[in-house]
N, C-alpha and C positions, 0 to 999 in steps of 0.2 A: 504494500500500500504506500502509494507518495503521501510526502507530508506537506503542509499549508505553508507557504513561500518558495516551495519548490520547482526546479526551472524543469522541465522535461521535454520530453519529442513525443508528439503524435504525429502519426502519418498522412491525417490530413489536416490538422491547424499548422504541423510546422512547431519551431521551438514554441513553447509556452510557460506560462506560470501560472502555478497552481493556488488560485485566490484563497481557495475555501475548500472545506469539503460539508457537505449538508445532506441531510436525510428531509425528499419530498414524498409524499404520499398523492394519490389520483382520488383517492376517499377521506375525508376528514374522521379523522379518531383510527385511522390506521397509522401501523409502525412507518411505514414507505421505506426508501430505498435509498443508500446511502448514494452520492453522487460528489464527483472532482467537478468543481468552477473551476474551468480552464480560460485564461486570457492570453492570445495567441502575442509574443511582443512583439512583433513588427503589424501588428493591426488591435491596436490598443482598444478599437469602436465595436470590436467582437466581442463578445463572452459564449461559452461550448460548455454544454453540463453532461458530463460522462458517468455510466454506471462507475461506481468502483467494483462491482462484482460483474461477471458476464458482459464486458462491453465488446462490442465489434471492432472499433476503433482500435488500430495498437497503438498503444503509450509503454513507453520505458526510460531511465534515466539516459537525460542527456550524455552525448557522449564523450568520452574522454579525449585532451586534446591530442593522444596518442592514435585513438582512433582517428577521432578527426583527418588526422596527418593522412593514414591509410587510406579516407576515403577522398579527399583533397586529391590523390591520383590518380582515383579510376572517374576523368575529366566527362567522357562518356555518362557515366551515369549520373555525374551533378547538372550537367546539360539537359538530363529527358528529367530532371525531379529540380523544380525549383526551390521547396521548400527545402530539404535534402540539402542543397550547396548554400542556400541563407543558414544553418542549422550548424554548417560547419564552417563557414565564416565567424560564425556568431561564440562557437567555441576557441576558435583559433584567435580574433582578434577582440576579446571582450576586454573590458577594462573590472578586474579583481579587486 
């Protein structure tokens, strides 16, 4: 499970941070379902509310800037996935 200020990858927002995480319900007086507030950073006007259990969406911890470097060279695949090459820009040249 991510935690709340956490930066992550999903495969269709692209990097994000993880606002919140909240339990919604579709019926009042039910438990509901626990859910990640994702806000994608490079599109600050979005917010994406993801199951934390059984979502379709893949999310995992950002990648390491070791990775990063790895995928920085197969140039091919940051060309066909934009999110993907913002993602490791975003690791390779962040300010810490």
């Amino acid at each position: 499970m991510f935690e709340k200020k956490q930066v992550i990858y999903s495969e269709t927002q692209g990097v994000c941070a993880v606002e919140n995480i909240v339990r919604l319900s579709a019926v009042k007086g039910e438990p509901g379902v626990l859910y990640y507030v994702l806000r994608p950073v490079f599109d600050k006007d979005k917010v994406s509310y993801i199951p934390v259990d059984n979502h379709q969406v893949a999310l995992r911890e950002l990648f390491s800037e070791e990775e990063a470097r790895e995928l920085e060279k197969d140039n091919e695949a940051l060309e066909k996935d934009e999110r993907l090459k913002e993602a490791v820009n975003y690791v390779l040249h962040r300010e810490d």
